[in-house]
C-alpha positions, 0 to 999 in steps of 0.5 A, spaced: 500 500 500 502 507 498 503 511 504 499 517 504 502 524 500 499 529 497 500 532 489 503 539 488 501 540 480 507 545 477 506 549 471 513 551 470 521 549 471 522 555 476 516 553 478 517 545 480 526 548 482 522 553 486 517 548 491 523 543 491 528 548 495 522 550 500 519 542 501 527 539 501 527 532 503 519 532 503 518 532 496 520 528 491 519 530 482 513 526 479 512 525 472 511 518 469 512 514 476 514 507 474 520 507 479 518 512 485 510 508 487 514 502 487 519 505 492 515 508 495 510 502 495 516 499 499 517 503 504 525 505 500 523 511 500 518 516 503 515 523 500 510 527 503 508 532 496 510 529 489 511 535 485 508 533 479 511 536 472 507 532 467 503 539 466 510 543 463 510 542 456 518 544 455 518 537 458 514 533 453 518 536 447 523 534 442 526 538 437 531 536 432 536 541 428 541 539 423 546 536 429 542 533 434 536 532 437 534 535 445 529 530 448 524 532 454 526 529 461 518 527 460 518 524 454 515 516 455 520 510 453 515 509 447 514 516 444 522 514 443 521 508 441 516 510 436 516 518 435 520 519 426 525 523 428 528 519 433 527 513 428 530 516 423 536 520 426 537 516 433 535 509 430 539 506 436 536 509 440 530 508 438 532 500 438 535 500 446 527 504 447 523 499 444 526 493 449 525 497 455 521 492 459 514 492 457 509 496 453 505 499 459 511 501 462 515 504 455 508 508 456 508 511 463 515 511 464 520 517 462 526 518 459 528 523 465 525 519 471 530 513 467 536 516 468 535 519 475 534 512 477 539 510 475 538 502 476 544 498 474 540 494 469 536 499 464 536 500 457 537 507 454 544 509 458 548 504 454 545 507 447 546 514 449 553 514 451 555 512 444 552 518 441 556 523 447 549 525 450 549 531 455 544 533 461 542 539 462 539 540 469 536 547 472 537 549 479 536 554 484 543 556 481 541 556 474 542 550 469 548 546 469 551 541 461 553 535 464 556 529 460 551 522 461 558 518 464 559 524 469 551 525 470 551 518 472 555 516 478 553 510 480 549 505 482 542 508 483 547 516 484 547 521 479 550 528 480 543 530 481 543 536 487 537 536 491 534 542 489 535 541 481 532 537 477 533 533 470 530 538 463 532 535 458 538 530 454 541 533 448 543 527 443 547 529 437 547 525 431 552 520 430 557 523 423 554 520 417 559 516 415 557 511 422 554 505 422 551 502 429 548 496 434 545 495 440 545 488 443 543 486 449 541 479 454 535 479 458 532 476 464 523 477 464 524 484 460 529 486 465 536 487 462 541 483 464 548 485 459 547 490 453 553 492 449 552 498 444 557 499 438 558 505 433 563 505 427 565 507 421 571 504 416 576 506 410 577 502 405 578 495 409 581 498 416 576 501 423 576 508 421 572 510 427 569 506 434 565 506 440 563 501 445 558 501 451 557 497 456 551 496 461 548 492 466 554 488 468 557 493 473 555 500 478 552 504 471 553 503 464 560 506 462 564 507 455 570 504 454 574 508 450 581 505 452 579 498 448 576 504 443 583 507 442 586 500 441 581 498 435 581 505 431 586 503 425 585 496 426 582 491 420 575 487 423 578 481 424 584 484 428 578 487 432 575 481 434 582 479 438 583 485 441 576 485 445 578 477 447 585 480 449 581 485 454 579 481 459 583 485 464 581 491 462 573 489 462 574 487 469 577 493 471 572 497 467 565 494 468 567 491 476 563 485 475 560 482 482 557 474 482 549 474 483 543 470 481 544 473 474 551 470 473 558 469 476 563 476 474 567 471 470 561 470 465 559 477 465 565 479 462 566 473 457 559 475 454 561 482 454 566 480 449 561 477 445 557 481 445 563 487 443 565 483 438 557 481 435 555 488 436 562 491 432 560 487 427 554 490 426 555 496 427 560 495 420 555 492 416 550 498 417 555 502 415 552 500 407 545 499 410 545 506 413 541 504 420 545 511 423 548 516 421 543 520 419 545 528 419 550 527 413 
């Protein structure tokens, strides 16, 4: 059973900034809820107002320019998963957003309320590091840009202050000549390993790369030293170079054994998954499933 609290409607950021600074710790920020009623459901958490911010219409919006895509902290998981500008410019992310648990949580649950929560096993952080994503919150202060890898800490830790909130995540497009893929492995809809992958190629060498891992440790993360080691590298040389970073995936992704694996497996079927993800992020370089704004 819910406890008792009381719904505080907001009509505005400054407006919703504002009531979080004067409730403090009483308050908590509501819009699609799927992660906050089952805390508070279970007594992990405990809120006297929930500070309703579906009414303010900034949050709902997605606009597009020539480089990049800014997504409202409200928009639902299957407005992504659907909406055609995200398909045709962001279609990783909108493959990552139509595996987010199931249709009537992708209806409810919100981009924003996804990576404030940060659960450890979650779908859309592992697709939006590869595209360089940046936060924008508001605050009492004024509005701070962060990096998603800096915004998300830890384990259910963001850089989230009390008194902010999350606006909106700017997206920019992956260079046209990119290609990418988003794989993942899970258990009843909830994501136990998700790997994604964006590359180009000249001539017959990895011209470019990026790779992401999530649900293997604390947060998602970007490899960006197995990155360094891969540009240059003919295909087949990368698939070797991913076998041999055994040590470094451990360090990277801190592994711990748990009813959905032992670390050891975790990291091998993170190798796999590199390795499969990579590959097809090259083969959609000729099918141009990325990369749309060249």
């Amino acid at each position: 059973m819910l406890p008792p609290f009381r719904i505080l409607n907001t009509d505005s950021i400054t407006d919703a900034v504002h009531e979080l600074a004067r409730l403090g710790d009483q308050a908590k920020l509501y819009s699609g809820g799927t992660e906050l009623l089952i805390l508070l459901r279970h007594n992990l958490l405990r809120a006297e107002y929930l500070l309703n911010i579906k009414p303010i219409a900034e949050l709902s919006q997605i606009r597009c320019n020539e480089k990049s895509v800014r997504i409202g902290a409200s928009v639902t998981h299957r407005r992504l998963e659907t909406d055609p500008a995200i398909r045709d410019r962001l279609p990783m992310l909108a493959e990552a957003e139509s595996q987010v648990a199931n249709i009537r949580v992708r209806s409810q649950g919100t981009i924003g309320g996804n990576l404030c929560f940060n659960d450890p096993h979650s779908d859309p952080a592992t697709a939006l590091l590869i595209y360089d994503a940046r936060v924008t919150t508001q605050g009492p202060n004024g509005a701070r840009q962060i990096p998603l890898q800096q915004f998300l800490r830890g384990m259910y830790s963001t850089a989230l202050e009390p008194d902010e909130m999350l606006v909106s995540i700017d997206v920019p497009c992956l260079p046209a000549q990119f290609g990418s893929s988003y794989l993942r492995i899970h258990r009843l809809q909830r994501p136990t390993l998700t790997v994604a992958a964006a590359a180009s190629r000249r001539n017959e060498a990895i011209e470019d790369v990026r790779l992401a891992v999530g649900c293997v440790g604390p947060t998602a993360i970007r490899l960006t030293e197995l990155e360094a080691k891969i540009r240059a590298s003919d295909p087949s040389d990368s698939r070797r170079i991913i076998r041999e970073a055994k040590t470094y995936l451990e360090k990277m992704l801190e592994p711990i054994d748990d009813l959905l694996g032992s670390a050891e497996y975790k990291i091998y079927i993170a190798g796999v998954l590199l390795e499969r993800a990579l590959v097809q992020a090259l083969q959609n370089v000729e099918k141009r499933q990325d990369g749309k704004n060249g």
